[in-house]
MDTraj code that builds the backbone (N, CA, C; nanometers):
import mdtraj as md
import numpy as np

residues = "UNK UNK UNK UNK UNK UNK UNK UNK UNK UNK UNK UNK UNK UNK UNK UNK UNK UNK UNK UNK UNK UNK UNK UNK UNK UNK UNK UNK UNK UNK UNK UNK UNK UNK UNK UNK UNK UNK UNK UNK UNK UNK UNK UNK UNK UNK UNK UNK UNK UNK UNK UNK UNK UNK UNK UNK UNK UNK UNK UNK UNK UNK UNK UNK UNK UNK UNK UNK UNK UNK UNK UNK UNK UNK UNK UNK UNK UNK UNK UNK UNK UNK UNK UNK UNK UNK UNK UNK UNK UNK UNK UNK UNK UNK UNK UNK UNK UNK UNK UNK UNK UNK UNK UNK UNK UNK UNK".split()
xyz = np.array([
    [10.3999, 9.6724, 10.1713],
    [10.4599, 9.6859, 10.0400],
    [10.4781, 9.5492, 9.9739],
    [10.4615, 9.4329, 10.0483],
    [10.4438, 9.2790, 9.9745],
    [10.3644, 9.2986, 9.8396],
    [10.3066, 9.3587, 9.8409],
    [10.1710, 9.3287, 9.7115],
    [10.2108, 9.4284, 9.6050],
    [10.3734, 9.4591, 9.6576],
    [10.3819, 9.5453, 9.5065],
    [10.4770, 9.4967, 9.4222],
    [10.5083, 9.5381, 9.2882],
    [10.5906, 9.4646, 9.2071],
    [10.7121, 9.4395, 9.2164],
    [10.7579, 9.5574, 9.3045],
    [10.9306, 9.5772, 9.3734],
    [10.9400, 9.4650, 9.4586],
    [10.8255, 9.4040, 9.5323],
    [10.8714, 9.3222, 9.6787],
    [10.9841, 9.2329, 9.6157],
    [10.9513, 9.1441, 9.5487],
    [11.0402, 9.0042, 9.4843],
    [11.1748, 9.1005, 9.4438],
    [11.1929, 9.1523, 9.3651],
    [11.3234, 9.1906, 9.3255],
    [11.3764, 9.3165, 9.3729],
    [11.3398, 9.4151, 9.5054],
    [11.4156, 9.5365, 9.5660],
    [11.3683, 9.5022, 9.7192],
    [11.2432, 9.4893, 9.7486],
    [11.2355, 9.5447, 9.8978],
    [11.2256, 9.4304, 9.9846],
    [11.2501, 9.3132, 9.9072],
    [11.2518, 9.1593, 10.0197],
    [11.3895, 9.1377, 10.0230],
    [11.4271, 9.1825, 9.8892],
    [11.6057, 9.1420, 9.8904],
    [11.6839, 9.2575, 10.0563],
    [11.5797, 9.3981, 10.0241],
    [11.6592, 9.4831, 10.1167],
    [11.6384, 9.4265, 10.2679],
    [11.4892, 9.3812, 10.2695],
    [11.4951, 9.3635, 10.4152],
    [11.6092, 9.2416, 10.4701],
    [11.6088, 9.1300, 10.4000],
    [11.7262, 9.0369, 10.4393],
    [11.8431, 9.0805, 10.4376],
    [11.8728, 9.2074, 10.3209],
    [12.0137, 9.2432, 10.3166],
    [12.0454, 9.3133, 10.4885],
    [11.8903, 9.3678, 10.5138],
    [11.9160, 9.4712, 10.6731],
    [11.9431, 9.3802, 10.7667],
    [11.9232, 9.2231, 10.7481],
    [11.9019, 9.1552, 10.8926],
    [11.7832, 9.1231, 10.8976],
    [11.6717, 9.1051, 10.8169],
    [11.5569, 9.0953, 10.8361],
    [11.4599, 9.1568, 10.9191],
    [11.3280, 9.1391, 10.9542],
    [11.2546, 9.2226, 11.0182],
    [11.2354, 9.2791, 11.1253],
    [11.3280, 9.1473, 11.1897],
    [11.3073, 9.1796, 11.3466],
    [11.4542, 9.2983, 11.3756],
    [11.5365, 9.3001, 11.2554],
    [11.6325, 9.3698, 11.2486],
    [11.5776, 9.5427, 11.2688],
    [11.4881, 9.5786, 11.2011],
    [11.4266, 9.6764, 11.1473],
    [11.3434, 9.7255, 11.2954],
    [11.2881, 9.6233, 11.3337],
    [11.1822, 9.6584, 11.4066],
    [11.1487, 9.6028, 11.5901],
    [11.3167, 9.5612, 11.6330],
    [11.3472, 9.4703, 11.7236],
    [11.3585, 9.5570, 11.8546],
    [11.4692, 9.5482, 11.8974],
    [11.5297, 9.6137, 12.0603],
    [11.5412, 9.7440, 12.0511],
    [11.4744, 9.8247, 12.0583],
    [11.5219, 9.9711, 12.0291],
    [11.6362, 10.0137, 12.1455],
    [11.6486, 9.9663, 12.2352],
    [11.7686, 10.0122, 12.3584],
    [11.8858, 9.8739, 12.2580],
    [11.8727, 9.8564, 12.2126],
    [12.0258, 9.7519, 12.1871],
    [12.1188, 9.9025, 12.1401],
    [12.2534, 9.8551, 12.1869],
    [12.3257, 9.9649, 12.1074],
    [12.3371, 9.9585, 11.9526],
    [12.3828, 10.0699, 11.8870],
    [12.3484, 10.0808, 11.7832],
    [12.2670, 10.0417, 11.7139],
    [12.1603, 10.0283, 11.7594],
    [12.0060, 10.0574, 11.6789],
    [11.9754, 10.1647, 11.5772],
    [11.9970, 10.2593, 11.6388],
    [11.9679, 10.3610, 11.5763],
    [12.0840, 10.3779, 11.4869],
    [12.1570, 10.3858, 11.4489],
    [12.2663, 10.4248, 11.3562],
    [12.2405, 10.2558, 11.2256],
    [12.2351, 10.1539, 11.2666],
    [12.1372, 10.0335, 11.2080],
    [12.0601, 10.1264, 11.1238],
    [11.9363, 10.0795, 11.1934],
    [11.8190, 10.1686, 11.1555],
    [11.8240, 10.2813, 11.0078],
    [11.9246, 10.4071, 11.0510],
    [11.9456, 10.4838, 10.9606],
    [11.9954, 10.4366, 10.8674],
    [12.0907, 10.3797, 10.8459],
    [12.2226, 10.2514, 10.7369],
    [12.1275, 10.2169, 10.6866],
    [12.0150, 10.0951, 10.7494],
    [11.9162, 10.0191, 10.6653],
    [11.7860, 10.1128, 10.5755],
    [11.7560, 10.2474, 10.6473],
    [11.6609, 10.3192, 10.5853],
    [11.7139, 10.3854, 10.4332],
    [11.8474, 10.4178, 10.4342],
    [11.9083, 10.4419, 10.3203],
    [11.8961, 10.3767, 10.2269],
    [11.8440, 10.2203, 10.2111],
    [11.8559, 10.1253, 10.1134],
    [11.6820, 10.1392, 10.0835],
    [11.6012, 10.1986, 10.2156],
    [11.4525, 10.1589, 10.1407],
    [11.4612, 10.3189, 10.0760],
    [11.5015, 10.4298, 10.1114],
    [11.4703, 10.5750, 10.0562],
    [11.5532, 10.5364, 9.9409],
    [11.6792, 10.4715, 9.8805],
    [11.7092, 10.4962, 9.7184],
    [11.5754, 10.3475, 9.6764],
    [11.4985, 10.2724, 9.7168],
    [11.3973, 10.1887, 9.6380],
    [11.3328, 10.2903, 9.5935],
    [11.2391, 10.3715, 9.6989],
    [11.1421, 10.4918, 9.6570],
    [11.2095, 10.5964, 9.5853],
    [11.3108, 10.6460, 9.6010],
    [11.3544, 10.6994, 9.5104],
    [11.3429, 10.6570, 9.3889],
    [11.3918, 10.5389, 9.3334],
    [11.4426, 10.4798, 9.1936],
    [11.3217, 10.4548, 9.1340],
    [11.1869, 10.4670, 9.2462],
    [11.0558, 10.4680, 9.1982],
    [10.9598, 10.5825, 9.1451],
    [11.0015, 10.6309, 9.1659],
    [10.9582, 10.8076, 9.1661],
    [10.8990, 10.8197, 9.0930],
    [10.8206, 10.8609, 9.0242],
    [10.7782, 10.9549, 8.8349],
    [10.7250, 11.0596, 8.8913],
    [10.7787, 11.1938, 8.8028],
    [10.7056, 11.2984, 8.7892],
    [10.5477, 11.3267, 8.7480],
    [10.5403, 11.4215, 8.8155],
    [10.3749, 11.4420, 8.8424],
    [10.3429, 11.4493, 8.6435],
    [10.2148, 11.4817, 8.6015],
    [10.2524, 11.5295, 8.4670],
    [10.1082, 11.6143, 8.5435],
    [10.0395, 11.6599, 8.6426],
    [9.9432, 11.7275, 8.7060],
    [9.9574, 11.7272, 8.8014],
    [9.8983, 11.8640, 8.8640],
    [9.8945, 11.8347, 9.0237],
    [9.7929, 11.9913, 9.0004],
    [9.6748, 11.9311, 9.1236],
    [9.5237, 11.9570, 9.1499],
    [9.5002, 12.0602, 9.2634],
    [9.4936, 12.1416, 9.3260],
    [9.4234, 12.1043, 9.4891],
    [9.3669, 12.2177, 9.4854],
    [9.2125, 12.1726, 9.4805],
    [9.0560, 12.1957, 9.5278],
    [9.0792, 12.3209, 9.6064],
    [9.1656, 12.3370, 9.7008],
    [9.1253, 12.3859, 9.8548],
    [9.2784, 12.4842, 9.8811],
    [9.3247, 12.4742, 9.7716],
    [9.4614, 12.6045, 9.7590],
    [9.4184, 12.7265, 9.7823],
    [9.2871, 12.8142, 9.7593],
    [9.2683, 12.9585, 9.7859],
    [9.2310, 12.9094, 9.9492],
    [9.1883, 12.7906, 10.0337],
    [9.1448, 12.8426, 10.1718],
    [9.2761, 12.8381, 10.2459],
    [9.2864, 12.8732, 10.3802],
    [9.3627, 12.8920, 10.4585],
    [9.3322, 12.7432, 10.5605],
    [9.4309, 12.6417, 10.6461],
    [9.3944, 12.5677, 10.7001],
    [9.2527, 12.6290, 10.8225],
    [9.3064, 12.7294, 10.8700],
    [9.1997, 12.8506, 10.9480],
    [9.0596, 12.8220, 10.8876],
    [9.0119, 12.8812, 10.7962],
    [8.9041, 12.8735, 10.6639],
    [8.8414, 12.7084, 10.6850],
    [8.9075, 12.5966, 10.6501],
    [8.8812, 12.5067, 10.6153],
    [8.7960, 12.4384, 10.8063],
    [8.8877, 12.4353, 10.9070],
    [8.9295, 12.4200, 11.0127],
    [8.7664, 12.4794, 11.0697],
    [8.7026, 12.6235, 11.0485],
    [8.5933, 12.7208, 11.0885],
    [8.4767, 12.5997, 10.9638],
    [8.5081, 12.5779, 10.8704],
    [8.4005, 12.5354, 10.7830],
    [8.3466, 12.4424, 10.8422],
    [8.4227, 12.2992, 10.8548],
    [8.4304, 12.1925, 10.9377],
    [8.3333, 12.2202, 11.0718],
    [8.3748, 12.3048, 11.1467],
    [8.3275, 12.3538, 11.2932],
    [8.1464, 12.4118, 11.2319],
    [8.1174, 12.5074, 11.1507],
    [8.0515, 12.5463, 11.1195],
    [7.9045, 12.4139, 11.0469],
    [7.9973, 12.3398, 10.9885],
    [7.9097, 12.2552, 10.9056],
    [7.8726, 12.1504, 11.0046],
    [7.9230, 12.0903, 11.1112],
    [7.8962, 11.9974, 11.2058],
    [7.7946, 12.0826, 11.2804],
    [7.8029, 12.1855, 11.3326],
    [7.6831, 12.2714, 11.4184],
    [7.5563, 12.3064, 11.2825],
    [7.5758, 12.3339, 11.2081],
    [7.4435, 12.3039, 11.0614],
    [7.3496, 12.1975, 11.1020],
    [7.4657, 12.1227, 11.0654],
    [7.3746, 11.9527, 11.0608],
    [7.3423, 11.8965, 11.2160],
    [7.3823, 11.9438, 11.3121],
    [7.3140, 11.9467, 11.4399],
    [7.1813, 12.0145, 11.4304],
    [7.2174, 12.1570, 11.3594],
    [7.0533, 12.2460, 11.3660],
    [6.9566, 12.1655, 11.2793],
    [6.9624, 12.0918, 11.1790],
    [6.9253, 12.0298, 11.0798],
    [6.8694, 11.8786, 11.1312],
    [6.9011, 11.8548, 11.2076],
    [6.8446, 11.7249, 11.3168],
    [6.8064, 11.7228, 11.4090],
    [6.7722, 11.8559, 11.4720],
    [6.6813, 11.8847, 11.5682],
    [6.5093, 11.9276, 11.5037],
    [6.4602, 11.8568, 11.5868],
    [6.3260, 11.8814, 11.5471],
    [6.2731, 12.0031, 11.5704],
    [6.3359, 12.0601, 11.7171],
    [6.2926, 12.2019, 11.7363],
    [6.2851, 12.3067, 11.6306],
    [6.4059, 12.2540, 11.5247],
    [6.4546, 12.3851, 11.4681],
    [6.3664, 12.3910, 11.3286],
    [6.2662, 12.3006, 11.3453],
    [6.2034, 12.2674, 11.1655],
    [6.1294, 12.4600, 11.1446],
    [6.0092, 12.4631, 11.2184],
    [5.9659, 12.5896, 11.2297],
    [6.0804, 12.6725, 11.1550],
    [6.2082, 12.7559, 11.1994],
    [6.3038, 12.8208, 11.1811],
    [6.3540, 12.8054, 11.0311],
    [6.3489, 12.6617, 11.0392],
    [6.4167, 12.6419, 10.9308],
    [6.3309, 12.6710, 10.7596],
    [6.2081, 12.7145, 10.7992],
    [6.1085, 12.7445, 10.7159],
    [6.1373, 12.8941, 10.6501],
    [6.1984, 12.9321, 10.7192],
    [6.2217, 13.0651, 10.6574],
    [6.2878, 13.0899, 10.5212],
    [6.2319, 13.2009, 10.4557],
    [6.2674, 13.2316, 10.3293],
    [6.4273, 13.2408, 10.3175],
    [6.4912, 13.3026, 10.4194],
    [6.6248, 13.3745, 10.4206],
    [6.7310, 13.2503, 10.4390],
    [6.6912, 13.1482, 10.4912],
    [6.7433, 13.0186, 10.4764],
    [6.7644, 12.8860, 10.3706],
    [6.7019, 12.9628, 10.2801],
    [6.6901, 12.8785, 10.1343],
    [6.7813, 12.8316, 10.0837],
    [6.8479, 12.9377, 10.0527],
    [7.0187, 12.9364, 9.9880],
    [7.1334, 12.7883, 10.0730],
    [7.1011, 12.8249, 10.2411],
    [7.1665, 12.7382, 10.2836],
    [7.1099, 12.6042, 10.2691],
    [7.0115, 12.5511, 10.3017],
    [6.9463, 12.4376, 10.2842],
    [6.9934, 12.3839, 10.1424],
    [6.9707, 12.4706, 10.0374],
    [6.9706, 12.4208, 9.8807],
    [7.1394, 12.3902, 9.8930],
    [7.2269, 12.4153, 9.9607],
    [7.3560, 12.3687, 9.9418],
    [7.3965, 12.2659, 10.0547],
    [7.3158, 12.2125, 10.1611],
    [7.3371, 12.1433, 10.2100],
    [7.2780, 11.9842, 10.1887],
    [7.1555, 12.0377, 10.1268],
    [7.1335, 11.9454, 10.0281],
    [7.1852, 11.9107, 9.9010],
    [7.2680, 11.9326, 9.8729],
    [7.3627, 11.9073, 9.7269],
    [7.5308, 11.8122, 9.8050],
])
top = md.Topology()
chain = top.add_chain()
for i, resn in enumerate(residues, 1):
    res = top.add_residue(resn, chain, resSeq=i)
    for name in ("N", "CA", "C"):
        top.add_atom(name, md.element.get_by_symbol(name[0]), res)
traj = md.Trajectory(xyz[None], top)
């Protein structure tokens, strides 16, 4: 997060305010670490917070599949392009009834 506009005036000030880095990221068995830890994360979640903007869109391509759907495609399309790089399979792949797939695997 150095390279962003907050570092200089929110998130360098916070890390020194935590104890600095090794504060953040030091002895995890020291006592109270963890209760640290949480205290100091509170100061970076209101930065991102105070950063926020509302969407004015939001997209996604792949909302009608099911992770299932997507997960079988993946599985399906890697065994394709296996059949598709075997030389054995050129013959086969000549067939009329295979057109459709080829013309979309080529795209």
């Amino acid at each position: 997060m150095q390279h962003t506009t907050e570092w200089d005036t929110k998130i360098a000030p916070w890390i020194e305010k935590s104890g600095g880095l090794e504060s953040l990221t030091g002895d995890k068995t020291r006592e109270g670490f963890e209760e640290h830890i949480l205290g100091s994360m509170a100061g970076m979640r209101q930065i991102l917070q105070d950063g926020q903007q509302k969407a004015a869109a939001y997209w996604n391509p792949v909302s009608s599949l099911t992770m299932s759907e997507i997960i079988k495609a993946d599985r399906i399309n890697a065994a394709f392009q296996e059949v598709l790089d075997d030389p054995a399979a050129e013959e086969a792949l000549q067939h009329p009834a295979l057109k459709p797939l080829l013309a979309q695997a080529a795209s």
